[in-house]
N, C-alpha and C positions, 0 to 999 in steps of 0.2 A: 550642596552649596554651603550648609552651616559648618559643615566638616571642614572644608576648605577653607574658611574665613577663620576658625580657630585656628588650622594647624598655621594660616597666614601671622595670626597675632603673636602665635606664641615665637614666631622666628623674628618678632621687633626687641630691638635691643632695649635694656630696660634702662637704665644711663638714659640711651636717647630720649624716651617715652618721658620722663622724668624731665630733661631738658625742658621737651614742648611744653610739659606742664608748667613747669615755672616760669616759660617765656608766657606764656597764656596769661598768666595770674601776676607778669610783672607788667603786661601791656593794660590789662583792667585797671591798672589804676595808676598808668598817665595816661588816661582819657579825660581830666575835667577841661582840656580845651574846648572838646566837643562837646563838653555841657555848659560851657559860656552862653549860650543862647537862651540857656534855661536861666540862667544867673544873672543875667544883662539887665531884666529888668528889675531886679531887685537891689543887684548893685550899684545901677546907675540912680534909682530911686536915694540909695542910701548916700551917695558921693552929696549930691543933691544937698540933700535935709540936714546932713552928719558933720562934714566937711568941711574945708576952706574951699571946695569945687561946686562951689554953691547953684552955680549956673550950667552944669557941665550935660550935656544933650545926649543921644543914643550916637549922634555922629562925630562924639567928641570921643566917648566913649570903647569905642569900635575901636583904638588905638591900643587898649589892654591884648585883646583877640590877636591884633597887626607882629603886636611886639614878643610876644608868645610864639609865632610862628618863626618870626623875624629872626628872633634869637635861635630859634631849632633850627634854621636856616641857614645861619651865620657859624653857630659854635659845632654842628655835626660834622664835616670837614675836617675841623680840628682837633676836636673829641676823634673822631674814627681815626687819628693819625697816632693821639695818645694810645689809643686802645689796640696797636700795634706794638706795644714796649709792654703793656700792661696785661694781666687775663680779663678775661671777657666778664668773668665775675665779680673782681673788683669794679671793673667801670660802672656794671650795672649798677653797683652797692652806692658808689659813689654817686653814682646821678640819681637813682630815689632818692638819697639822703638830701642832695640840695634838690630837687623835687619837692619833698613832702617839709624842705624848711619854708619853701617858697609861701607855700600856704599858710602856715602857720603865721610869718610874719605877715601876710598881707591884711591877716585879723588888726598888726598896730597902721598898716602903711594906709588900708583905706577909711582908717580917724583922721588923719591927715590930710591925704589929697588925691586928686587924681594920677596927678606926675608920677606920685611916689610908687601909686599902684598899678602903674601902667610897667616899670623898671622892676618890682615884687613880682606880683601876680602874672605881669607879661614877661618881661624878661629873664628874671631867674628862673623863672619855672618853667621858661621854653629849654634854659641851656638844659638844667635837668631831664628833661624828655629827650635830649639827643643824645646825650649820653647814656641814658637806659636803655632805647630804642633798639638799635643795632645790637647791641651785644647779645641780647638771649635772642635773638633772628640768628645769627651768626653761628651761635651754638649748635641750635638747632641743625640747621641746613649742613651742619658736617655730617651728623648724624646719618640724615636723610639725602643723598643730593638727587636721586632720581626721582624726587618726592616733592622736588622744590616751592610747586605751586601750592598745594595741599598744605604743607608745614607753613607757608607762610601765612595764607589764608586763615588757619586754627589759632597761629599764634597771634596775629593781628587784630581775628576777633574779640579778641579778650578786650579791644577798645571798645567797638561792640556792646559788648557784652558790661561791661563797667561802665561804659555809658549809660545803659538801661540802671543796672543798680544806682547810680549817681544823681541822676534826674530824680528819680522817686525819692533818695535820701534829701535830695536838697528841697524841694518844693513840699514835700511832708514836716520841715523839719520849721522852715522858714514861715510859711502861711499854712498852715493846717485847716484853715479857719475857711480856706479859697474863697481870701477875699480879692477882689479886684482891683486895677488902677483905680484910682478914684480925682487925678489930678490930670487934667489937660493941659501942655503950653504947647504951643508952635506948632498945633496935631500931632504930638508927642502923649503919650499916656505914663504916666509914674504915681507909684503908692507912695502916700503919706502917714499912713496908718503907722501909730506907734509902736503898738503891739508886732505889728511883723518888721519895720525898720531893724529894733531892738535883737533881733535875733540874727543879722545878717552877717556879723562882724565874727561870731559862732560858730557859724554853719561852717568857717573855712578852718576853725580849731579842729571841727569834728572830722572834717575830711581830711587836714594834715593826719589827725590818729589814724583814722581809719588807713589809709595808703601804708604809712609806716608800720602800724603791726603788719598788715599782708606782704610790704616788701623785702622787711629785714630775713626773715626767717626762710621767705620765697628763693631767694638769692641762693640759697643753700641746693637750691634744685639743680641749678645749673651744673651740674658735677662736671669730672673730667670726660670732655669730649675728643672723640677720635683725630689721631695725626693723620701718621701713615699707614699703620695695620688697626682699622677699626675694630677687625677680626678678634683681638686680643679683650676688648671689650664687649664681646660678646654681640656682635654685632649681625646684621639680616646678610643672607648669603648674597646679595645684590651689593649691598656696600663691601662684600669678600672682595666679588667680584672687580669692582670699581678698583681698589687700593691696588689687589694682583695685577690688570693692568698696567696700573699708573707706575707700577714697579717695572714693570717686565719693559715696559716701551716707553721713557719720559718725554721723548721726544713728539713723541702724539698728541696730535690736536686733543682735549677733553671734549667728549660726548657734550652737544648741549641738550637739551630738555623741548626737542619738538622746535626749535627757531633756530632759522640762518638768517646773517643781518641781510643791509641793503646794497654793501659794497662787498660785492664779491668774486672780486680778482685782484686783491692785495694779497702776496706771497708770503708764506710761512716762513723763518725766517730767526736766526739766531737773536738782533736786531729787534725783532717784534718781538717773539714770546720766548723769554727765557726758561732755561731746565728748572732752573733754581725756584720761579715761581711757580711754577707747573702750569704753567699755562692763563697765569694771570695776567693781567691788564694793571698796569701801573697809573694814577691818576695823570699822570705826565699821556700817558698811551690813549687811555678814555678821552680828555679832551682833544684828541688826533683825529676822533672819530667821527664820522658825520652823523652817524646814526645818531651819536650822544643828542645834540643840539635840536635832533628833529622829533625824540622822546622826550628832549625839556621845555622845547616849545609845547609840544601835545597837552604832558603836565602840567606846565603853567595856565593855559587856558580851562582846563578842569579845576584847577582848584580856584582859581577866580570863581567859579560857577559855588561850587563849594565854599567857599568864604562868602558870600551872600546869603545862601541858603540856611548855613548853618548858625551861623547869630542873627540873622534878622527876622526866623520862620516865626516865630512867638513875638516879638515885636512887630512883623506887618498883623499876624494871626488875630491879634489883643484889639486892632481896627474894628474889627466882625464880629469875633467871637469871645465873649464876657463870661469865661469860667476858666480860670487859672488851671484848676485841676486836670480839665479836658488837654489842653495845650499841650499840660507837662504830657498825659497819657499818651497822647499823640505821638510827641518827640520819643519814648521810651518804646512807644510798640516800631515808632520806625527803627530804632536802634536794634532792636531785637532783629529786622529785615538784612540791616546793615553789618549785622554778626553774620550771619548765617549768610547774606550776598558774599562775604569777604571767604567765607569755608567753600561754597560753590563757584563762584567765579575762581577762584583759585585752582580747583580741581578741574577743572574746564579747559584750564589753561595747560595743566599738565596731558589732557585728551587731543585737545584739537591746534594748543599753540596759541602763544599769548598774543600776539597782535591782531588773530580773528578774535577772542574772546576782548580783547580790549575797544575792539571797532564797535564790538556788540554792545560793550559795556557803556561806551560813551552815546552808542547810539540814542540806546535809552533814555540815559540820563539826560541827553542834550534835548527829548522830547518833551520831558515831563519837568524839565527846570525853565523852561519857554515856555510853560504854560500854566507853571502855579499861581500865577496870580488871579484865574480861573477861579481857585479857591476860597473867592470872595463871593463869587456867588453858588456856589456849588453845599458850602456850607462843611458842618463837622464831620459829614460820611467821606467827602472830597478830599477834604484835607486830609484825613487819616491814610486813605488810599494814594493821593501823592505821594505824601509822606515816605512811606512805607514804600514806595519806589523809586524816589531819589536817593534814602540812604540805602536803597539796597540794589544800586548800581554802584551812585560812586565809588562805594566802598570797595568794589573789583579793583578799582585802579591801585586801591592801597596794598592789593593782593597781589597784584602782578608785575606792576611798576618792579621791586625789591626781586621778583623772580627771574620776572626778563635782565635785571641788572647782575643777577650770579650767572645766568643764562649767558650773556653775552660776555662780559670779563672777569669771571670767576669769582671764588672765595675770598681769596687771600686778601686782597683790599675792597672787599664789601664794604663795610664800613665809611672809606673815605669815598668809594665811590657813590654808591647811595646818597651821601653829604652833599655832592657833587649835582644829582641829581635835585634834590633837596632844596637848591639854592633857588628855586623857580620860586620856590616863596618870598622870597628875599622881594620878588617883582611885583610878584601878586598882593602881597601884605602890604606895601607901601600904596601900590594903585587902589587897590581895594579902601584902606583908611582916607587915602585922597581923594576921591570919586564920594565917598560918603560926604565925607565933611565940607565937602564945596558944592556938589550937587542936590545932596537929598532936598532940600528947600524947595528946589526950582524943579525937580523930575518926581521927587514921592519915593515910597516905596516901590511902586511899579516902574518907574524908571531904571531904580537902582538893579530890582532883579530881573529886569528884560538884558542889562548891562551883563551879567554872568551868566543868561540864558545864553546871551550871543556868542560871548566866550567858549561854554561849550559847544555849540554848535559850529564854530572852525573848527576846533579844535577835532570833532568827527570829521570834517571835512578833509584836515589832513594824516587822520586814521585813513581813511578811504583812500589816500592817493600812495598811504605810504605801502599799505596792502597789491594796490596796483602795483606797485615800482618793486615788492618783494618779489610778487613771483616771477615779475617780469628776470628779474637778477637771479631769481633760484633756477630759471632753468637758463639763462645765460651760463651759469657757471655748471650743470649737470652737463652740457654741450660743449664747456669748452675742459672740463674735467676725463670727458671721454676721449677726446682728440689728446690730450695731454697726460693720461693715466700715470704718467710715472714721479708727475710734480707732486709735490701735496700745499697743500693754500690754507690759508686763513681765511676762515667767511667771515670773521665774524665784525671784523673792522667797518 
């Protein structure tokens, strides 16, 4: 067995391996979205005391997080169209660099105001993250494409995984001292302490550094990736295999990776997939599809779940539990769950096919996101164990979502299409900031997150139906493929 796993390593192409690596180490660090939750209190404490936002609340707040996604939402799309004229390298370069400017300026934007650091901190630094996102995913997944789930998974850990390191840098860096709120308005809790205030405005200098040494030089990983003979780059005799192929027969459906959609008896067809693409999906073609609509309602309702969980776990938590240091440990050990859910549920996906491992994935999540508020009386062993199970579900979705999307319409316009997919934020980030800041008063905390428990839990509901309605279609179409052997069809519509 040890035999066989070397002689497997040594036939990975090393370009490729290289790729994942740099995609790895460029997703580690646009992750401080997902460490707004750890930052929230400290920020909004400092908008507070520091500011012209003198008044400014946890549900005013929540509008930095909204506009951050909002913008990743908005500019991916259009980012992933430029990044069709552009290499994949440059883009990335260019979105860390206004990434890691974002941070930087949000050190003058949040002396100022809220407004201003809602448009810094939230919106420039969301466009940024769309524009690095895709590109080393992109890279990668040429490399590998029978691999799709696994490569994504590894490389998407590295949010994951930079979240963990991020969390400890920031709550070590700011309050060393773990000191606690010490100020109540409105059942609101916020530090006044000077000593930690004083260092908040810092902490975003030091993360700008930190990002920019690890991206600029990272960027350099992404070397040149396979076209059409990977073979010539040294490439695993399976992606030989793939490219010879795609040579010999263009006209051929492309293998997908363990899934056929839900409509499946729409004909193959000069019209639908052209040579020229090889079998991609044009963003014109994706929005054709039904399937599209019934994967972005899915994902819409998950990251609702998600967008609650993940900025408000330490501001409901801070209600109960009066040790800052614990929180952050919390949120860092669940990140660690959420690296390693996004490597596993990925590879899961490549085994058994992503829309049973996404049923699973949601299933869970939609369990344990409906019942964190439990967490109140369960105490620090509860919370941790939550924890540690919601980020190490959801995070499948971020693994597979991006898989089943090459899965279903190929390479070539990954980028725009993912964007495509992407835009469910655009719904969730608006409702999510609106539901806070007009509700939380009147429903609480527990209100707010029974509101994204439910979300996910349709949201498995129509996993379950859509699973139903697959296999019912996958052997519609094995039945009418046998009576018809001579057609060839497009499932994947």
């Amino acid at each position: 067995m040890a035999m066989n796993i070397r002689s497997r390593l040594r036939t990975l192409p090393l370009r490729g391996v290289l790729t994942v690596i740099g995609g790895f180490l460029i997703h580690s660090t646009i992750s401080t979205g997902y460490v707004f939750g750890t930052l929230n209190p400290y920020l909004t404490s400092y908008l507070r005391a520091r500011s012209s936002s003198s008044n400014v609340t946890y549900s005013e707040s929540v509008w930095i997080s909204a506009a951050n996604f909002l913008s990743f939402a908005l500019c991916m799309p259009i980012l992933g169209w430029i990044e069709q004229k552009l290499p994949s390298r440059i883009c990335t370069l260019i979105g860390g660099l206004i990434y890691s400017s974002s941070l930087f300026l949000t050190y003058f934007a949040m002396q100022h105001s809220l407004t201003l650091t809602v448009f810094i901190y939230g919106g420039m630094n969301g466009a940024g993250m769309s524009m690095s996102f895709p590109g080393a995913l992109k890279s990668a997944l040429k490399w590998f494409p029978n691999r799709s789930g696994l490569v994504t998974g590894i490389i998407i850990s590295g949010m994951g995984f930079g979240t963990i390191a991020l969390n400890q840098v920031v709550t070590a860096f700011i309050n060393p001292d773990n000191l606690s709120p010490d100020a109540t308005i409105k059942d609101d809790l916020f530090f006044t302490q000077g000593s930690l205030l004083d260092r908040v405005p810092y902490c975003f200098l030091l993360l700008g550094g930190v990002c920019t040494a690890i991206q600029l030089p990272t960027v350099m990983f992404l070397i040149a990736t396979p076209t059409d003979t990977p073979s010539q780059e040294g490439s695993s005799d399976e992606a030989v295999n793939t490219s010879h192929a795609e040579e010999t027969n263009p006209d051929e459906k492309p293998k997908e990776v363990g899934d056929v959609t839900l409509d499946a008896h729409r004909t193959h067809s000069p019209s639908v997939i052209s040579q020229e693409d090889d079998g991609s999906y044009t963003p014109r073609q994706v929005l054709q599809s039904k399937t599209f609509y019934l994967f972005w309602l899915i994902y819409r309702c998950v990251i609702l779940g998600i967008f609650f969980v993940t900025n408000f776990y330490k501001t409901f938590s801070n209600t109960f539990i009066k040790d800052d240091h614990f929180l952050t440990l919390s949120g860092s050990v669940a990140s660690v769950f959420g690296a390693l859910g996004r490597l596993f549920w990925g590879a899961l996906g490549d085994k058994i096919g992503y829309r049973e491992s996404l049923t699973i994935v949601i299933g869970v999540f939609g369990a344990s996101g409906t019942t964190f508020t439990l967490c109140e009386y369960g105490g620090k062993v509860m919370l941790m164990i939550w924890l540690c199970l919601i980020y190490g579900t959801f995070s499948g979705c971020f693994a597979l979502m991006p898989s089943l999307t090459v899965s279903l319409y190929g390479q070539k316009y990954f980028s725009v299409n993912c964007g495509l997919l992407g835009t469910s934020h655009i719904v969730v980030q608006l409702a999510g900031a609106l539901l806070t800041s007009q509700l939380k008063s009147a429903i609480g905390w527990h209100g707010i997150l029974y509101i994204g428990g439910g979300g996910i839990i349709f949201s498995f509901c129509l996993c379950c139906g859509m699973l139903v309605q697959y296999r019912m279609a996958k052997r519609r179409e094995m039945k009418y493929s046998n009576k018809h052997a001579e057609t060839s069809y497009d499932t994947r519509l």
